[in-house]
C-alpha positions in Angstrom: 74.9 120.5 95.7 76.2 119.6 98.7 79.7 120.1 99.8 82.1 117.0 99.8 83.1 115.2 103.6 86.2 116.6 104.4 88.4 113.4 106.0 91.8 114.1 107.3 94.4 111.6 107.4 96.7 110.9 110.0 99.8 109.1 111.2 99.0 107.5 114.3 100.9 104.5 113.8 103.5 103.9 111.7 104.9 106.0 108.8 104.7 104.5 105.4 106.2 102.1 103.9 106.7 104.3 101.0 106.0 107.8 101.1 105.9 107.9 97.1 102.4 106.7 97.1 100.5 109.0 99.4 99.8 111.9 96.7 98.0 108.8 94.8 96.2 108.1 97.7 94.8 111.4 98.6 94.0 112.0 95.0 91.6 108.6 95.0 90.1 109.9 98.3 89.7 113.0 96.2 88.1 111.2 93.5 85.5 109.5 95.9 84.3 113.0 96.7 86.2 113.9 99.8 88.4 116.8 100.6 91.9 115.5 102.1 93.7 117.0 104.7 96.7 115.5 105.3 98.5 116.0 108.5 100.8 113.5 107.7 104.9 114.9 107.2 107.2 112.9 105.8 110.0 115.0 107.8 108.6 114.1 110.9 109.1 110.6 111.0 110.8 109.2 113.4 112.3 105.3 113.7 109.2 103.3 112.9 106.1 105.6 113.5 104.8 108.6 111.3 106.4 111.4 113.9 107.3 111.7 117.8 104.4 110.4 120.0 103.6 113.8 121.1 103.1 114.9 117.7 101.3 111.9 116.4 98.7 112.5 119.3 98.6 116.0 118.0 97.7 115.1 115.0 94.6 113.5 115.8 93.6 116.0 118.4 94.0 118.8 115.6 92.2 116.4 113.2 89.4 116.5 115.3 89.0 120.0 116.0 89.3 121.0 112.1 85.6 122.1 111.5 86.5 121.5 107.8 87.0 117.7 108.6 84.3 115.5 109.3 86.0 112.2 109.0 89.3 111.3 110.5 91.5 108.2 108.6 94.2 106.3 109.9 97.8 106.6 107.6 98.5 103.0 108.4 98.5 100.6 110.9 101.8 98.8 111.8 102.6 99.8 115.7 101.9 103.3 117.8 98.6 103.7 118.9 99.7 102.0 122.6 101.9 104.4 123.3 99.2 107.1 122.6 96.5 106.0 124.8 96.8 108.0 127.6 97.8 111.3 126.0 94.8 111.4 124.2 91.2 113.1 125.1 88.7 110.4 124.5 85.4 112.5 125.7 86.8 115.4 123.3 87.2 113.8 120.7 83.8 112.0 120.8 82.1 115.2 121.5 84.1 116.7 118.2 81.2 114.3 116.0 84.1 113.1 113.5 84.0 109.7 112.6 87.6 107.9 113.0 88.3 105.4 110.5 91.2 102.5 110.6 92.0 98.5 111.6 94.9 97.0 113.1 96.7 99.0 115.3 94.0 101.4 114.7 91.6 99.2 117.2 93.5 100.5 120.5 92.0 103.6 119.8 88.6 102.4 118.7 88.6 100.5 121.7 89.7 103.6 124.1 87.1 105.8 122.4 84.1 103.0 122.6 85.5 102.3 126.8 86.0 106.0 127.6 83.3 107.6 126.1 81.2 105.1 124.5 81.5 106.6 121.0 81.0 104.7 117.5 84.1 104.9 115.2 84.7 103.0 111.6 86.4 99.9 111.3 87.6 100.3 107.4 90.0 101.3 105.1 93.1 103.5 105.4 95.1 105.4 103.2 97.8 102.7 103.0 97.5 100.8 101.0 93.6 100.8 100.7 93.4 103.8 98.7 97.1 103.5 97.6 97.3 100.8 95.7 97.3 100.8 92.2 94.4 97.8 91.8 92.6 100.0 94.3 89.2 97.4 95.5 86.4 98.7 94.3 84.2 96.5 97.0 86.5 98.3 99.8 85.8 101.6 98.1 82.2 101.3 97.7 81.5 99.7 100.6 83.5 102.5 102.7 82.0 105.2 100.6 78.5 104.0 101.2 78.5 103.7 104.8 80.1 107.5 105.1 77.1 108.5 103.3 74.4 106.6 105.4 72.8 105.9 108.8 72.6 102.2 108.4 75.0 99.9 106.8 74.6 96.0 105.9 77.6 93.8 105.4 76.4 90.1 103.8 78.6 86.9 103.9 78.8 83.2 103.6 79.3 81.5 106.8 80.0 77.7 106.0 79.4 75.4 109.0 77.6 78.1 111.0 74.2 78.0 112.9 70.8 79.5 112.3 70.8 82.5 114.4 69.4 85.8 114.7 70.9 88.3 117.9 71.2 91.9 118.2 73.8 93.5 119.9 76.5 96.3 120.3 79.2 95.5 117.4 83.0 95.6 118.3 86.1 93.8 118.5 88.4 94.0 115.1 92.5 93.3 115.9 92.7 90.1 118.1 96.1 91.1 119.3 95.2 94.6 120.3 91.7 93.1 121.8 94.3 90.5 123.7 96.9 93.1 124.4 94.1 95.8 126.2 92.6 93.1 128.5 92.9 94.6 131.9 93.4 98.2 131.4 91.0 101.8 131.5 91.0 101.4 127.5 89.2 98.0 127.0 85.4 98.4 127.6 83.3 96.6 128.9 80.7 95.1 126.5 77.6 92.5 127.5 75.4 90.9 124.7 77.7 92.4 122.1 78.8 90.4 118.9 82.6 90.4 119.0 84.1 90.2 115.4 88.1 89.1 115.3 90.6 89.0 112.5 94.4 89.1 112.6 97.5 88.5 110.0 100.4 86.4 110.0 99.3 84.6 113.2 99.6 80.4 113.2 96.3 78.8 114.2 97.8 78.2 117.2 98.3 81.4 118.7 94.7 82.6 117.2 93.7 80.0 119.9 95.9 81.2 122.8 94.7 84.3 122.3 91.0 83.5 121.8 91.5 81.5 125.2 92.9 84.1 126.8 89.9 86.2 126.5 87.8 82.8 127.1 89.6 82.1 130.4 89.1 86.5 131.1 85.4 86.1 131.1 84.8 88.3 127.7 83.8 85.2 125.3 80.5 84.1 127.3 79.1 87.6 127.6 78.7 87.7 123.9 75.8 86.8 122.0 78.3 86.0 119.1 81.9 85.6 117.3 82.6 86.6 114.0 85.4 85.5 112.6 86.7 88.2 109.5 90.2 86.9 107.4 93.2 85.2 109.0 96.4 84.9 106.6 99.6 84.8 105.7 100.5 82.6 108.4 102.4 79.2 108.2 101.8 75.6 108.5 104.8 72.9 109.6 105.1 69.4 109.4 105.2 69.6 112.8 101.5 70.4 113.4 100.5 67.4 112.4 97.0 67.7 110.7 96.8 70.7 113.8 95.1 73.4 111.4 92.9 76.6 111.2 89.7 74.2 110.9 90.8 72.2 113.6 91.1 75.1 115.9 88.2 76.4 115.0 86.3 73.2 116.0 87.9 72.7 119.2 87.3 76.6 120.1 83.1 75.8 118.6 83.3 72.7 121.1 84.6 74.9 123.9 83.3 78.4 124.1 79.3 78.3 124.7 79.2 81.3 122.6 78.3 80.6 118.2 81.2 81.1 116.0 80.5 82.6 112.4 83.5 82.6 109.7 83.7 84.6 107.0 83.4 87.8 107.1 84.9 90.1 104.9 87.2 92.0 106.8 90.8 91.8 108.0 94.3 92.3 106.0 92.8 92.1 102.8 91.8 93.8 99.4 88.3 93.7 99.6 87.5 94.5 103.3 83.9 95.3 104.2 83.6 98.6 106.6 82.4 97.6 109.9 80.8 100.7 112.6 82.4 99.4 115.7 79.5 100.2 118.8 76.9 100.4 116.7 73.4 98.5 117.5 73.7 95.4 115.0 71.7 92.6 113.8 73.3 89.4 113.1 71.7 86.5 111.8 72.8 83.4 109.5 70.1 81.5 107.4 71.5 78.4 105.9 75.1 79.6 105.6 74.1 83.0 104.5 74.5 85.8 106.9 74.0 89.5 107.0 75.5 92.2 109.4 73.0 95.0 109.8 74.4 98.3 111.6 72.9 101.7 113.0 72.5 103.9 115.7 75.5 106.2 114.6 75.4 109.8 114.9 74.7 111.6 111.2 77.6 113.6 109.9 77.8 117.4 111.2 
């Protein structure tokens, strides 16, 4: 029988909301058939994040050299993770061979770790409230679970309005903020014939655009061989917009970026979120609306 994937789980970002659900949390991970370690400390918190900066870097660097863990999760997004960047190791924590799991803020370090040392990481679930909540998604679970056990992993969607294609590429992208908010620095790598996949929360159509122009107008957009957009919600319409919605955007950005634009994915703020390998080798390819993400090249578990 072979022993269960010991995954760690750490406070990178923000604390939680509500530290009353975290023994739930670890228990489903523990149900799953993985060993917690959580490194989290509800006395360490401090303002808004899950401890002091130095300790939440800490954290992950002692996550990593745990040779009981072989997975490292994210607490929770929220806001942190840019304040961490250049305290933390990037080529030693590749070479540790965990796989680091998380979205949101959690994409400034998957982005740092793909730019510094060209490592693979998880874009998934985290503890909050993924494996918190009480109506815990069994898609988010199952996906997640499968791709920790595997060496390929295939994600399938429907992509309304989108054209036939088949590409291959390196996968990556996740949080358009953080992807917006890294342009220009030593943590943003550089990535040619990749397929970028986006999502974000609470953001108006409008400044989904702004933000997709920004990385337009940087030169980004037209080296990839494709867009995927995941879930964008919980944002606002006015009267003021004036018919201006997320479909309209969405055809002025088709109409403007020479680069094709899937929707649909299953990924972003959600309940049922697929899990995504950011840098793996991936084939995309839509068929009549119906499109499938097909990921490998990830080093196997240690």
């Amino acid at each position: 029988m072979n022993s269960p994937i010991g995954i760690a789980i750490v406070a990178a970002s923000s604390g939680p909301i509500d530290d009353s659900v975290i023994e739930r949390g670890l228990l489903n991970l523990e149900q799953q058939g993985f060993k917690a370690y959580n490194y989290y400390k509800p006395e360490q918190r401090y303002q808004r994040f899950g401890a002091v900066d130095a300790v939440r870097a800490e954290q992950i660097h002692a996550a990593a050299e745990n040779p009981a863990v072989q997975a490292v999760m994210a607490l929770r997004g929220g806001y942190g993770l840019s304040r961490l960047l250049p305290h933390l190791d990037f080529g030693q924590l590749a070479r540790s061979g965990k796989r680091f799991i998380g979205h949101s803020d959690f994409t400034a370090f998957q982005l740092g770790l793909l730019a510094k040392a060209g490592a693979t990481s998880f874009t998934g679930p985290m503890l909050c409230d993924d494996f918190t909540r009480v109506d815990a998604s069994t898609y988010t679970i199952d996906g997640f679970v499968g791709c920790m056990h595997a060496a390929a992993h295939t994600v399938s969607f429907q992509s309304a309005g989108a054209q036939d294609i088949r590409v291959s590429g390196k996968l990556w992208g996740s949080n358009l903020a953080m992807l917006t908010h890294l342009i220009g620095t030593p943590y943003f790598p550089e990535v040619e014939g990749g397929i970028l996949f986006v999502e974000d929360v609470g953001e108006h159509p409008y400044k989904v655009e702004r933000m997709m122009l920004q990385l337009h107008y940087a030169g980004i957009l037209q080296k990839q061989k494709a867009i995927v957009f995941g879930d964008f919600s919980a944002y606002q319409l006015g009267p003021h917009d004036n018919g201006y919605n997320f479909d309209e955007m969405l055809r002025y950005l088709r109409d403007t970026i020479p680069v094709p634009i899937l929707t649909g994915l299953p990924f972003g703020h959600i309940k049922d979120k697929a899990t995504l390998v950011f840098g793996s080798d991936t084939v995309l390819s839509c068929a009549g609306g119906d499109a499938e993400i097909t990921m490998s090249g990830w080093p196997a578990l240690k």
